[in-house]
C-alpha positions in Angstrom: 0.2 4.1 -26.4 3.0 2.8 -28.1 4.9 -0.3 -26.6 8.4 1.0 -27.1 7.4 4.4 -25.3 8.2 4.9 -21.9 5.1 5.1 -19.4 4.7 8.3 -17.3 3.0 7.4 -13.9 1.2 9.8 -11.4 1.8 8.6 -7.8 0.8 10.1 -5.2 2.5 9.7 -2.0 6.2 10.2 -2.0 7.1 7.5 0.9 6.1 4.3 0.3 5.1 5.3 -3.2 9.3 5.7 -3.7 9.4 2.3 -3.7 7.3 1.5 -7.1 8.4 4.6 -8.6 12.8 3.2 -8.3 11.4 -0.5 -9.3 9.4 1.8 -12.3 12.5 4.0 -13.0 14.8 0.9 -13.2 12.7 -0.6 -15.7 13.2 2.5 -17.5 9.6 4.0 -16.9 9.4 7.4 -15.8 7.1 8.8 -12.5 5.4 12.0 -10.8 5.5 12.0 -7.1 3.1 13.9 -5.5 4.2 14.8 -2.1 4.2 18.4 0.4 6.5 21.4 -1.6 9.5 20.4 0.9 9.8 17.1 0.1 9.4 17.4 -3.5 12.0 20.5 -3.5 14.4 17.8 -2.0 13.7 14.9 -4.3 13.7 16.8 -7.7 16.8 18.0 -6.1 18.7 14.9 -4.7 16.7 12.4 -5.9 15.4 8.9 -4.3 17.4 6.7 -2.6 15.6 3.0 -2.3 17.5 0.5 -0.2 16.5 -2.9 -0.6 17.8 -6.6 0.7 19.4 -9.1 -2.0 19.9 -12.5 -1.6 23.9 -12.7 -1.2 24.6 -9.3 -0.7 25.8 -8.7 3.1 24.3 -5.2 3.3 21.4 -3.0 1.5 21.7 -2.0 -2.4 20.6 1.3 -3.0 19.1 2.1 -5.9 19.3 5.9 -6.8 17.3 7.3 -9.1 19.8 10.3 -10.4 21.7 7.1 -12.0 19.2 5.4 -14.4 17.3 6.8 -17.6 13.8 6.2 -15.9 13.0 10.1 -14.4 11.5 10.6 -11.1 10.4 13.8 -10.4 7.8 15.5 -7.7 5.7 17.9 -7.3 2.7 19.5 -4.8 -0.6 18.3 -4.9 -1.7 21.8 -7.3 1.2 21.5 -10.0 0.1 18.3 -11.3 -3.1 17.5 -13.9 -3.7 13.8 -14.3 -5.2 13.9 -17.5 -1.5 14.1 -18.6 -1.0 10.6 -17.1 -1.8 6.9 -18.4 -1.7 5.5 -14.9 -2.4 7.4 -11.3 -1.1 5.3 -8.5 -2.6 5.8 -4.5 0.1 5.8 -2.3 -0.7 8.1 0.6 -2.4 6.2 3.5 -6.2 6.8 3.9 -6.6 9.7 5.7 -4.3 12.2 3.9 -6.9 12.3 0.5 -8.9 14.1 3.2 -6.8 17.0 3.0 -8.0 19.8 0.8 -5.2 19.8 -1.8 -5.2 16.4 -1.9 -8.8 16.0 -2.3 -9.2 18.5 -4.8 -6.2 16.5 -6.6 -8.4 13.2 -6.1 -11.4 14.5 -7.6 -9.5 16.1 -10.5 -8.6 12.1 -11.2 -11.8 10.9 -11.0 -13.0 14.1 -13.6 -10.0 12.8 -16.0 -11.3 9.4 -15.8 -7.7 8.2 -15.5 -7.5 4.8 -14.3 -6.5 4.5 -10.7 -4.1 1.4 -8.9 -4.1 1.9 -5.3 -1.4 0.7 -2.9 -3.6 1.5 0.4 -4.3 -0.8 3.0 -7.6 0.2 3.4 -9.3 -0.3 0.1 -11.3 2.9 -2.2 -14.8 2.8 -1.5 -15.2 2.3 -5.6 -12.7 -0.7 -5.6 -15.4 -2.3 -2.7 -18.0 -1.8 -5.5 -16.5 -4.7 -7.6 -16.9 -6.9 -4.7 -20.4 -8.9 -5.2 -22.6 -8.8 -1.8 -20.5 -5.1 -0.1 -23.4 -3.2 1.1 -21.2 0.3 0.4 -23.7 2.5 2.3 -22.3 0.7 5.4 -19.0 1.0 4.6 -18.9 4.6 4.4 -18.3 5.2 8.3 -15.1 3.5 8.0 -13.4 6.0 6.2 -12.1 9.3 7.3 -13.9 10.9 4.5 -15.6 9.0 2.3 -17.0 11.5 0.1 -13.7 11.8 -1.5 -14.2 8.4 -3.2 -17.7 9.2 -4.5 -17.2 10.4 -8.2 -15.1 7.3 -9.3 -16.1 4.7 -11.8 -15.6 1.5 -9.6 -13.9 -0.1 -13.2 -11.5 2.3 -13.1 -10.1 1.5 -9.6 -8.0 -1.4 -8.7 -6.3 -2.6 -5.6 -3.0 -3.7 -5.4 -1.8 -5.7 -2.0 1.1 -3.2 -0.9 2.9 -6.5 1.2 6.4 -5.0 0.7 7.3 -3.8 4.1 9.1 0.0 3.9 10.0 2.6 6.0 12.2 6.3 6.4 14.3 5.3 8.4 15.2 7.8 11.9 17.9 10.4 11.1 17.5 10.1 7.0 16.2 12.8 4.9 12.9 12.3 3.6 13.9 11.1 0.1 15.4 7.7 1.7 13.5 4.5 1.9 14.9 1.3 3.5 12.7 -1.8 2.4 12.5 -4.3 5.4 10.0 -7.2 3.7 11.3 -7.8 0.3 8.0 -9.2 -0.8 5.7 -8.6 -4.7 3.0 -5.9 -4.9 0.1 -8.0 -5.9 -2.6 -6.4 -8.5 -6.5 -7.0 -8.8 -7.4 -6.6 -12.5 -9.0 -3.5 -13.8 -12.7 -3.4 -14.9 -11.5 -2.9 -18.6 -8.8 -4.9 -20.2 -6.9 -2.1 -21.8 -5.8 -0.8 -18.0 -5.0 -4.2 -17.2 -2.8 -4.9 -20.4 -1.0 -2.0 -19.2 -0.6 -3.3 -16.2 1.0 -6.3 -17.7 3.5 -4.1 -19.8 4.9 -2.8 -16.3 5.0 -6.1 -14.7 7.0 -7.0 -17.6 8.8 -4.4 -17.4 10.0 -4.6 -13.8 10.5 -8.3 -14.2 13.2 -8.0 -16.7 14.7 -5.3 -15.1 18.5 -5.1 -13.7 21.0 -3.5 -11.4 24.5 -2.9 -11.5 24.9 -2.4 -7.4 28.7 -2.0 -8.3 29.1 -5.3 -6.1 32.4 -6.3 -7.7 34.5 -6.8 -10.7 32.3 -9.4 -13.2 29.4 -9.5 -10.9 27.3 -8.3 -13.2 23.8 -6.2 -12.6 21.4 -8.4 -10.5 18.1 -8.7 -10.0 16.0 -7.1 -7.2 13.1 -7.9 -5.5 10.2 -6.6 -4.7 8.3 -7.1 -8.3 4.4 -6.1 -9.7 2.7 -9.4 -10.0 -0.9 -9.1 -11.7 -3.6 -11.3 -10.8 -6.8 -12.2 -13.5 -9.3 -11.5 -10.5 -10.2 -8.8 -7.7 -9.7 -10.7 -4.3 -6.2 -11.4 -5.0 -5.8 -8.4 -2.5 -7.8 -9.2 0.1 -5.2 -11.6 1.1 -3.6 -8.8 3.0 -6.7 -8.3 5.3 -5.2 -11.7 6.9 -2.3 -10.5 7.5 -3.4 -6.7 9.0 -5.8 -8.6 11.5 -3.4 -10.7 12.8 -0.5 -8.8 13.1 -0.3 -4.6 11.8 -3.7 -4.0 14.0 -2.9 -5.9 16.9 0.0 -3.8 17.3 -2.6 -1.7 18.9 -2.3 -3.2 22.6 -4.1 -2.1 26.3 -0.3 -1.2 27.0 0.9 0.3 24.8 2.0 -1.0 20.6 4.4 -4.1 20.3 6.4 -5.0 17.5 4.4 -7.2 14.8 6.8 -10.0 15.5 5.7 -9.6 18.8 2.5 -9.5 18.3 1.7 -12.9 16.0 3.9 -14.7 17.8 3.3 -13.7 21.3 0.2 -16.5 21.1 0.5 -17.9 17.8 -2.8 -20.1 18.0 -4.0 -17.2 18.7 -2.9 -15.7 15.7 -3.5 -18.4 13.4 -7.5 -18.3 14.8 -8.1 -14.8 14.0 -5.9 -15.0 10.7 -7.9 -18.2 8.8 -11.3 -16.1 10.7 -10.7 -13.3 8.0 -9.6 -15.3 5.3 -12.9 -17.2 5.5 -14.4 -14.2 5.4 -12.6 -13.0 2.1 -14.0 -16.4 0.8 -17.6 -15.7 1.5 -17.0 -12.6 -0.5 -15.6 -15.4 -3.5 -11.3 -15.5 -2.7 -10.3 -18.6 -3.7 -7.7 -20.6 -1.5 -5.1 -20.2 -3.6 -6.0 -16.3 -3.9 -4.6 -16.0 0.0 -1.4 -16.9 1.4 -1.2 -19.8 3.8 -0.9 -18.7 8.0 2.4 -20.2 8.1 4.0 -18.1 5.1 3.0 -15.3 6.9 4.2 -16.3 10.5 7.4 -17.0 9.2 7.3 -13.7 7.5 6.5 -11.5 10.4 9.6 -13.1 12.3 11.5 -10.2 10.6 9.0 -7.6 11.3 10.6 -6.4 14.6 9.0 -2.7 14.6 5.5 -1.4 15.6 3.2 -1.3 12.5 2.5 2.6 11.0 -1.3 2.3 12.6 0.0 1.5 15.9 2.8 4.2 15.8 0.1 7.0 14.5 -2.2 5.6 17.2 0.0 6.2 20.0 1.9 9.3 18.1 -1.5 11.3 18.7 -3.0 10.7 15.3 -6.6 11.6 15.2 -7.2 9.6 11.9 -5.9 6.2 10.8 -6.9 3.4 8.8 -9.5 1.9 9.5 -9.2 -1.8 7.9 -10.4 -2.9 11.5 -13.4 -2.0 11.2 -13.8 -2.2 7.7 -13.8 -5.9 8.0 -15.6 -5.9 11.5 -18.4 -4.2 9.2 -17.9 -6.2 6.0 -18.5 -9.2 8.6 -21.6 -8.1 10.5 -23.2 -8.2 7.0 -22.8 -11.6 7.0 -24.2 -11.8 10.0 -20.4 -12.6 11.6 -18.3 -11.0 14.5 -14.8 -12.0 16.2 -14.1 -11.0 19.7 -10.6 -10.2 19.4 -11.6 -7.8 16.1 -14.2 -6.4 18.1 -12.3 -5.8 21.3 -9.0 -4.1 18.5 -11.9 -2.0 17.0 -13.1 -0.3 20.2 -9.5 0.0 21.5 -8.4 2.3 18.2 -11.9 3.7 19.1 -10.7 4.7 22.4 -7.3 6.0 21.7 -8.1 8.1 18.5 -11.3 10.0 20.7 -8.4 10.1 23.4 -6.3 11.8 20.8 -8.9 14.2 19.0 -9.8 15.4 22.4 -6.4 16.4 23.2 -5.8 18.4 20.4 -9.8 20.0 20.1 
């Protein structure tokens, strides 16, 4: 592809996946969402509308994507063919590639041999494969379905730390997005240098990338946050598992969710213990220290995170599926021969609720 041409990119997932396609669209790329045939009716009709924090600004900017040259457009899970697409992105939390449209989509991807950057939580099955010493096979029963995973080459799969912190916010149509934690997306590499190179271009890209927020005469544009940083190996990620065990997954509590403010810092030892627990663990598996982010970056990070985390709320909303990065790293541990109680008491209280929650809807 040529380096002056604008990048079309396949995302699928038309919430938190808004968020990479405005910071794409602003850098003048162009992006697909895939998302149900309301929502896409309202975005190809409205647009999206991306609120972000900026240093010095006393309120939001909005970035809206009928104003820049970058297209966003959507589209259901049937009208799309990925082969058409240098880049698809994963943006849709685990559980939804289980549904039928989107798993016929998913294995339409892996058929086009398309290379594939997810922005789960809970990493592919195939990205796992790049990880030396993952016994797969025990993997599998952490996933809602993990057969949708299983006609991907692994090389073509790589994870990308989704620690920007976004929500719809209550009474907002669904093509708003209010970023809470300004913080980068950070990439694994691809297996073969080409995808990563374009990788590159698009963290370029984004980096140079700026606004005019309309903040005053001779302000200027600005520069947002919230950029694509690319990392040379594939645990860069993992530093995320951290911050999940700590904080999103202990959300999950006997009484009900907490904020995850509330929950790393109701017993910050606490925290810190089970935190640097996991991040040993990502180093068995061959992180390096500076690969993960320090306890106290994060600590002082979740002080703004004054809302339950999406697992807890879909816990206690009656979900019957959620992600499972719990037990994925309960299991990725036992391997090694390792266990936490506080992981292992989290895992069976999910457990609990979801059988609590499949029940009442069987």
């Amino acid at each position: 592809m040529p380096t002056d041409q604008p990048i079309r990119v396949l995302i699928l997932g038309a919430s938190y996946g808004s968020l990479l396609a405005a910071k794409l669209m602003l850098a003048g790329h162009s992006s697909t969402l895939v998302c149900r045939p309301a929502t896409a009716a309202l975005i190809n009709a409205e647009g999206v509308r991306v609120r972000m924090p900026v240093k010095g600004q006393a309120s939001p900017v909005e970035v809206d994507s009928r104003r820049f040259p970058g297209r966003v457009d959507a589209r259901a899970p049937a009208q799309v063919n990925p082969a058409d697409y240098p880049l698809v992105v994963l943006a849709m939390q685990e559980p939804q590639y289980a549904d039928p449209a989107v798993r016929r989509l998913l294995q339409a991807v892996a058929a086009a041999r398309v290379p594939c950057l997810s922005l789960m939580n809970m990493p592919p099955l195939p990205y796992l494969a790049r990880l030396p010493g993952v016994a797969l096979q025990a993997c599998r029963a952490s996933y809602t379905d993990a057969g949708v995973w299983d006609g991907f080459d692994p090389a073509l799969v790589a994870l990308c730390s989704p620690d920007p912190q976004a929500v719809r916010p209550a009474g907002q149509p669904a093509n708003v997005l209010e970023v809470r934690l300004a913080t980068n997306f950070k990439s694994a590499p691809f297996g073969h240098g080409a995808h990563t190179d374009l990788l590159r271009r698009l963290e370029a890209d984004i980096d140079a990338a700026r606004h005019d927020a309309g903040t005053g005469a001779g302000a200027g544009p600005i520069e947002l946050p919230v950029k694509l940083k690319v990392h040379d190996n594939v645990f860069v990620p993992l530093a995320k598992w951290s911050m999940l065990m700590a904080g999103n997954y202990r959300c999950v509590h006997a009484d009900g969710m907490r904020p995850i403010e509330r929950a790393v810092h109701g017993d910050l030892e606490a925290s810190r213990g089970i935190y640097e627990w996991v991040a040993a663990l990502c180093r068995q598996l061959g992180a390096r220290d500076e690969d993960l982010v320090p306890f106290d970056k994060y600590a002082h990070a979740a002080r703004s995170l004054v809302n339950p985390s999406s697992v807890a709320r879909a816990v206690y909303g009656g979900a019957a599926h959620v992600e499972r990065v719990d037990r994925l790293v309960q299991t990725i541990a036992a391997q090694r021969g390792l266990s936490h109680p506080v992981i292992d008491q989290t895992v069976s209280l999910i457990d609990a609720r979801l059988a609590d929650n499949r029940r009442q809807v069987a």
